[in-house]
N, CA, C and O of each residue as an XYZ file, in Angstrom:
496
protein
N      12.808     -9.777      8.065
C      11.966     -9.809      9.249
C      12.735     -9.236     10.423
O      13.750     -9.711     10.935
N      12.201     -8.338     10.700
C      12.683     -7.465     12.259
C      12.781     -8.310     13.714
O      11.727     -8.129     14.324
N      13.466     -8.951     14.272
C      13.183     -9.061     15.526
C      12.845     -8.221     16.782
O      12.461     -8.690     17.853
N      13.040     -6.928     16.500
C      12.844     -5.806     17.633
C      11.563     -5.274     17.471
O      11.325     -4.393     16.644
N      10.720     -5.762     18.220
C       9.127     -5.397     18.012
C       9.311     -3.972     18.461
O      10.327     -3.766     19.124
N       8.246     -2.597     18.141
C       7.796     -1.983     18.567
C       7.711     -2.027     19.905
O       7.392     -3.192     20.143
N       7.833     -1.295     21.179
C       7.316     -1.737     22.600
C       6.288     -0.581     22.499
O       6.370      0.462     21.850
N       5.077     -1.132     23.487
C       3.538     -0.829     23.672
C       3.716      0.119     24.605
O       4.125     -0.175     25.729
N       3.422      1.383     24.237
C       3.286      2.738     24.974
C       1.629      2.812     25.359
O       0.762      2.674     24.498
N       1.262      3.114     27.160
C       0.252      3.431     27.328
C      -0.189      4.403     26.487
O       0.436      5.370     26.053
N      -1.563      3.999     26.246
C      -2.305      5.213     25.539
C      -2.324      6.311     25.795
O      -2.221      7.170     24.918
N      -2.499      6.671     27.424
C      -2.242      8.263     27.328
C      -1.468      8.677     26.944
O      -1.662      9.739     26.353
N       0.085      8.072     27.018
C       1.159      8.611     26.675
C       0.963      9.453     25.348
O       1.071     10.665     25.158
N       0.652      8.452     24.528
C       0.881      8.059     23.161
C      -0.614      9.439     22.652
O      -0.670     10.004     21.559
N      -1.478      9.613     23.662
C      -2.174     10.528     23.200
C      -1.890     11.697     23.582
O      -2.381     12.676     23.019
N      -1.189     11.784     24.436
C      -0.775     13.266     24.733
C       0.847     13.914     23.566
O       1.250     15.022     23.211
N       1.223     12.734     23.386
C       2.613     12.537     22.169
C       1.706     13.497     20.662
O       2.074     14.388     19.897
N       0.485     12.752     20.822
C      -0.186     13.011     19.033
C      -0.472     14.657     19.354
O      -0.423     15.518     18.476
N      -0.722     14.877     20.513
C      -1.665     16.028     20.915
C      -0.143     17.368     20.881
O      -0.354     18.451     20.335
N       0.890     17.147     21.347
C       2.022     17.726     21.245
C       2.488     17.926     20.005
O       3.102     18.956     19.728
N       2.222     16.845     19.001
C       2.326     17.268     17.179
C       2.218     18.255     16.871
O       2.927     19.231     16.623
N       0.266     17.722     16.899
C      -0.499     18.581     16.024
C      -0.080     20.359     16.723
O       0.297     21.237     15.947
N      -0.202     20.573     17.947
C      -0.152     21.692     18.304
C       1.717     22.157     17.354
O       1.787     23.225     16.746
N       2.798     21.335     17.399
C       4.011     21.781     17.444
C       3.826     22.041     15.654
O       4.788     22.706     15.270
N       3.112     21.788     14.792
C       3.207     21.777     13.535
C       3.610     23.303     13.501
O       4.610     23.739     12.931
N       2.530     24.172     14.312
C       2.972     25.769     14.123
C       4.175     26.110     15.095
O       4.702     27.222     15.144
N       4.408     25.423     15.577
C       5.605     26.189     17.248
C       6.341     27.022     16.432
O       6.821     26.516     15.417
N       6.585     28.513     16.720
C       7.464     29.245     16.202
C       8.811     28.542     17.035
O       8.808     28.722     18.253
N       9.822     27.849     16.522
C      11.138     27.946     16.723
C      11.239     27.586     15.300
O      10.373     27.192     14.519
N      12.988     27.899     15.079
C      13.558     27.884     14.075
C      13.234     26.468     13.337
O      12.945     26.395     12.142
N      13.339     25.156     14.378
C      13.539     24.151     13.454
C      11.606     23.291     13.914
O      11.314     22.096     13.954
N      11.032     24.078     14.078
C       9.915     24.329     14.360
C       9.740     22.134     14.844
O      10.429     21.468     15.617
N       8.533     21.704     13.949
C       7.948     20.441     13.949
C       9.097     19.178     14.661
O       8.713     18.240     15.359
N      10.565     19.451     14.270
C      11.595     18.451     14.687
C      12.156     19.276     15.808
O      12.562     18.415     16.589
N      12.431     20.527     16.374
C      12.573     20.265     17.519
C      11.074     20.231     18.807
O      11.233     19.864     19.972
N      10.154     20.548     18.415
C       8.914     19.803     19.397
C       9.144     18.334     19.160
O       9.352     17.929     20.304
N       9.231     17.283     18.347
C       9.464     16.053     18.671
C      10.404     15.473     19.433
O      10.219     14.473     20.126
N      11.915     16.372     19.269
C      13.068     15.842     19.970
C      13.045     16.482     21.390
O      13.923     16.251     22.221
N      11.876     17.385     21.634
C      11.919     17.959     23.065
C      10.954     16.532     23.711
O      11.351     15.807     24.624
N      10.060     16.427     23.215
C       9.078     15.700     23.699
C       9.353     14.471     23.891
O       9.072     14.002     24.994
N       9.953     13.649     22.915
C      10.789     12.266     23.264
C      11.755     12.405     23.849
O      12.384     11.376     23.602
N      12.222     12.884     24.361
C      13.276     13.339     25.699
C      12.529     13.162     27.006
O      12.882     12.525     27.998
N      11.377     13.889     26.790
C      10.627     14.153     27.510
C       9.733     13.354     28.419
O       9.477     13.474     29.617
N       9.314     12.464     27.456
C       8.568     11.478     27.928
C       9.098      9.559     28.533
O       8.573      8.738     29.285
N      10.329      9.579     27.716
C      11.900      8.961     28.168
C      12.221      9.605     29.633
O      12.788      8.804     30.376
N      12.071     10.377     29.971
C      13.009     10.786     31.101
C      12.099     10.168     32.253
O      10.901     10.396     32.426
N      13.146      9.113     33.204
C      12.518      8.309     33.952
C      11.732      9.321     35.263
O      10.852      8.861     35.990
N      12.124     10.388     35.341
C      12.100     11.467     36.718
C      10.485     11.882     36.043
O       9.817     12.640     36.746
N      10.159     11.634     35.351
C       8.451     11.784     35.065
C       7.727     11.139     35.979
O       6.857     11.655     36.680
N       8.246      9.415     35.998
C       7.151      8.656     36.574
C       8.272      7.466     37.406
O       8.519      6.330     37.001
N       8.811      8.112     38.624
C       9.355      7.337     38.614
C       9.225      6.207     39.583
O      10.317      5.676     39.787
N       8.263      5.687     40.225
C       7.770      4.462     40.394
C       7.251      3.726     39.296
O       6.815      2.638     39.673
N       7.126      3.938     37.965
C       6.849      2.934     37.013
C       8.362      2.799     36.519
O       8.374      1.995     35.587
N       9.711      3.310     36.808
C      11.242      2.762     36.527
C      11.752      2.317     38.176
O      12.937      2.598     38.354
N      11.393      1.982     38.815
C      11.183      1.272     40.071
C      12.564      0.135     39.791
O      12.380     -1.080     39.720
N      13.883      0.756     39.659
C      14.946     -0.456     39.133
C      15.100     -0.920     37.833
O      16.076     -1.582     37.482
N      14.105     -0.580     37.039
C      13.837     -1.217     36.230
C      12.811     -2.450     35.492
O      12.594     -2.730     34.313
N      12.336     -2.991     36.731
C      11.288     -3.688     37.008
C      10.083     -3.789     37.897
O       9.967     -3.247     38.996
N       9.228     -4.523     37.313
C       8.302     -4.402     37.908
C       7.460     -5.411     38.042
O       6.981     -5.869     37.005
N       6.934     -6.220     39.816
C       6.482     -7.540     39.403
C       5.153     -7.762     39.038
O       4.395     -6.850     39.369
N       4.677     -8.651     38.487
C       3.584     -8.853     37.835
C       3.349    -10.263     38.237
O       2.436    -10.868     37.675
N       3.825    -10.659     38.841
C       2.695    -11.961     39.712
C       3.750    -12.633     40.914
O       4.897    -12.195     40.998
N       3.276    -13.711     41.817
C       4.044    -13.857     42.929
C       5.204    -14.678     42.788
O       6.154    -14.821     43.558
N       4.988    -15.152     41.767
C       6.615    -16.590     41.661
C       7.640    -16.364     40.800
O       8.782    -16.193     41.227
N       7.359    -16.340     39.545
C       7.999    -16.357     38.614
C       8.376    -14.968     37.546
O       9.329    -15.243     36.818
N       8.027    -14.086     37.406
C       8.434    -12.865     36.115
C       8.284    -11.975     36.792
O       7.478    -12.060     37.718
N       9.094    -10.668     36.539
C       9.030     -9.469     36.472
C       8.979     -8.551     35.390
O       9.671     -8.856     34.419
N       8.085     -7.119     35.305
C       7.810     -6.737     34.008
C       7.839     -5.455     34.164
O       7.509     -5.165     35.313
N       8.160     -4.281     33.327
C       8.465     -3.221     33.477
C       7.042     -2.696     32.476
O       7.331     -2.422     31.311
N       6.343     -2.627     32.664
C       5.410     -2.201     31.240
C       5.002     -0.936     31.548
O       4.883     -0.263     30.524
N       4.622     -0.078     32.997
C       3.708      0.710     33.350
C       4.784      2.136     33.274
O       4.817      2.972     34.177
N       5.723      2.218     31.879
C       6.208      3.615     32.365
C       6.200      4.224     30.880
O       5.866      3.747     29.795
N       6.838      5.809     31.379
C       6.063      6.537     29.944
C       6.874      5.998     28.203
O       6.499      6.258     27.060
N       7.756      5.398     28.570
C       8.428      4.849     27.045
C       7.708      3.676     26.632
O       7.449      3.725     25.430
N       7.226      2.467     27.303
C       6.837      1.493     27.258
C       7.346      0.506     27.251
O       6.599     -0.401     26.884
N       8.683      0.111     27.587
C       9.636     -0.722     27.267
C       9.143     -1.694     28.679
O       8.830     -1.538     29.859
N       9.268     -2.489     27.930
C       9.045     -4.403     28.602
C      10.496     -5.126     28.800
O      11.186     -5.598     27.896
N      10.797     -5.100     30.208
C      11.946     -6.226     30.352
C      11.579     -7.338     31.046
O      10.368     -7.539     31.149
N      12.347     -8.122     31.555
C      11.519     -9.717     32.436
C      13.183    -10.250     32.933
O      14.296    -10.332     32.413
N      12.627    -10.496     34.082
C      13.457    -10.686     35.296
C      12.671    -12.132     36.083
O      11.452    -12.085     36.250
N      13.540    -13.511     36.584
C      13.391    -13.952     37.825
C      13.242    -13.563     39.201
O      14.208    -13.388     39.943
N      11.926    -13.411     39.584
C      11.886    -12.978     41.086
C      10.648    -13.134     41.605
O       9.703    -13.372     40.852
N      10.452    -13.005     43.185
C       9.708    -13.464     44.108
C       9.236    -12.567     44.723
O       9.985    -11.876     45.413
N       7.753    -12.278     44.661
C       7.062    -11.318     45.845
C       5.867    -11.555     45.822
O       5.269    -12.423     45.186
N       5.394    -10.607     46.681
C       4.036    -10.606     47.407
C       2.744    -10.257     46.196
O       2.931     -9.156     45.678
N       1.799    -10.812     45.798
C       0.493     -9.923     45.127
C       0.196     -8.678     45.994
O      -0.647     -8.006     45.398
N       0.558     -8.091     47.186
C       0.151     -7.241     47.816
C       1.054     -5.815     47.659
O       0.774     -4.659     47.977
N       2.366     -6.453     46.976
C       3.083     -5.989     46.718
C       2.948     -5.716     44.950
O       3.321     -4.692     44.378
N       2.742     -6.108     44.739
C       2.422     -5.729     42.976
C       1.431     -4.506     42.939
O       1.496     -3.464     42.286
N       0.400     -5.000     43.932
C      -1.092     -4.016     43.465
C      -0.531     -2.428     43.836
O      -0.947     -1.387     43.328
N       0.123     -2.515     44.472
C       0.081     -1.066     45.090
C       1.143     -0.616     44.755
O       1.231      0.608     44.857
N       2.479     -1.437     44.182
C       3.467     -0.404     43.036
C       2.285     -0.086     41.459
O       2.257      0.942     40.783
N       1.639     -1.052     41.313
C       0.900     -1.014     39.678
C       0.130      0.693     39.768
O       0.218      1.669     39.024
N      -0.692      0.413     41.178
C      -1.072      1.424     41.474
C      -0.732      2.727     41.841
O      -1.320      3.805     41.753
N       0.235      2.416     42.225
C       1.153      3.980     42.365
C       1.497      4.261     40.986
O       1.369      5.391     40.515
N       1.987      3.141     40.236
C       2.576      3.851     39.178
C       1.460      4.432     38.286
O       1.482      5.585     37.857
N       0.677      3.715     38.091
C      -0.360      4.178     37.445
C      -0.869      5.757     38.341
O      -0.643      6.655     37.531
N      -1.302      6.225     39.326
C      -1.049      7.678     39.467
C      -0.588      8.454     39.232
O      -1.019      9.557     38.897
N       0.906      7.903     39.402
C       2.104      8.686     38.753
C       2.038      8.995     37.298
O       2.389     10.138     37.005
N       1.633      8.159     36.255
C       1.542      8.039     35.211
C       0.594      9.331     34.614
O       0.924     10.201     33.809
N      -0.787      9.112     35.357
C      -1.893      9.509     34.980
C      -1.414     11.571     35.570
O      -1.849     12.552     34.966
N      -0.472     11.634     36.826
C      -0.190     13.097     37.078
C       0.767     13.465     35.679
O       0.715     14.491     35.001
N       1.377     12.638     35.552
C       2.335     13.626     34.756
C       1.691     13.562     33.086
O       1.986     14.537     32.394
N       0.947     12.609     32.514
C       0.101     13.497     31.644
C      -0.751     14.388     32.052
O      -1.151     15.053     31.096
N      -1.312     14.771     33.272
C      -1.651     16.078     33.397
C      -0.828     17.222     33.189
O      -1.164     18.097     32.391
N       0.215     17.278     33.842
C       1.167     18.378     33.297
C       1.940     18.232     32.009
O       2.959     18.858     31.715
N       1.343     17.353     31.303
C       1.833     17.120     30.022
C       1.189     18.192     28.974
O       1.648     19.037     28.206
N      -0.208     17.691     29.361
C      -1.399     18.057     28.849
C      -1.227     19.999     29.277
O      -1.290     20.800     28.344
N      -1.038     20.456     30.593
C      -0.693     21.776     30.861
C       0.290     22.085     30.073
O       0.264     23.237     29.639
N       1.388     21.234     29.663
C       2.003     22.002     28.662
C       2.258     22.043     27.182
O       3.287     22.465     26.656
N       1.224     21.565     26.584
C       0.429     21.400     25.176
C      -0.521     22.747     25.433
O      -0.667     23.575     24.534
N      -1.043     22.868     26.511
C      -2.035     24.022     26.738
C      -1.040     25.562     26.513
O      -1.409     26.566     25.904
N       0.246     25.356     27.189
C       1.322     26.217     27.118
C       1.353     26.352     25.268
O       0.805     27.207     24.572
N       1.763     25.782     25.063
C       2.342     25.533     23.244
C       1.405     26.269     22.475
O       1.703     27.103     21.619
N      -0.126     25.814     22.925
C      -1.151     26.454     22.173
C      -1.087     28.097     22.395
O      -1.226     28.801     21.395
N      -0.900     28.657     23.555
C      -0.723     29.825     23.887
C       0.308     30.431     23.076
O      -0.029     31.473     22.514
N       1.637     29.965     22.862
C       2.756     30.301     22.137
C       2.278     30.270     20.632
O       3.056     30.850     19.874
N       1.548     29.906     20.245
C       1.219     29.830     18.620
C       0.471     30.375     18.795
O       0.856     31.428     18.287
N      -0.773     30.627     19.291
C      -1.697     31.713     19.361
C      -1.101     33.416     19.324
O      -1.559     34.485     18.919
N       0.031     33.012     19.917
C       0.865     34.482     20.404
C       1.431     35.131     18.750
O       1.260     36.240     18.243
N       1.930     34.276     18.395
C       2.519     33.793     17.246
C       1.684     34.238     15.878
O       2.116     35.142     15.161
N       0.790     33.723     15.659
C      -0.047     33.792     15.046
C      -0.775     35.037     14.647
O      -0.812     35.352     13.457
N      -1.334     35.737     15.529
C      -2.191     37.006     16.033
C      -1.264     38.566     16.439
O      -1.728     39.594     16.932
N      -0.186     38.344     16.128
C       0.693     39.166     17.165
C       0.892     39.926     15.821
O       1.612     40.923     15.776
């Protein structure tokens, strides 16, 4: 029995991850399918994506007691003692969540890129 659960990646993430696959199955590079994965999990790891959802590392989730990191593109959950405002939660959750939601847009622009490169690829 594993003690290290899986940590819960937002869905977009995780759909723009599947969407980077399928397109990388053709990517002309040499090590084609494994280096689109090792670009992309780099990629989506790298805190400078979203970085009010790595805000220290944490992130609070109610006024007394826990802090929780859940809203960034890896998904990793930590928990911390600390004290703040609900007024203060809504509007980091909310930023991060913007943040989140821009950079699968340019995620998504560059899956649109990839498709172009295999198309090139392909037809050429």
């Amino acid at each position: 029995f594993n003690l290290l659960l899986p940590t819960m990646v937002h869905p977009l993430v995780r759909d723009l991850y599947k969407r980077a696959i399928v397109v990388g199955r053709d990517y002309p590079h040499p090590d084609g399918l494994e280096y689109v994965r090792r670009t992309w999990k780099r990629a989506l790891r790298d805190p400078h994506n979203c970085p009010s959802c790595y805000a220290g590392g944490t992130k609070i989730t109610d006024d007394t007691s826990t802090s929780s990191a859940t809203c960034n593109d890896t998904g990793t959950t930590t928990s911390m003692s600390t004290t703040r405002s609900n007024a203060a939660v809504t509007i980091d959750d909310a930023k991060c969540e913007k943040e989140l939601r821009l950079a699968v847009g340019r995620g998504r622009k560059m899956v649109n890129e990839m498709v172009g490169v295999v198309q090139l690829k392909k037809y050429r």
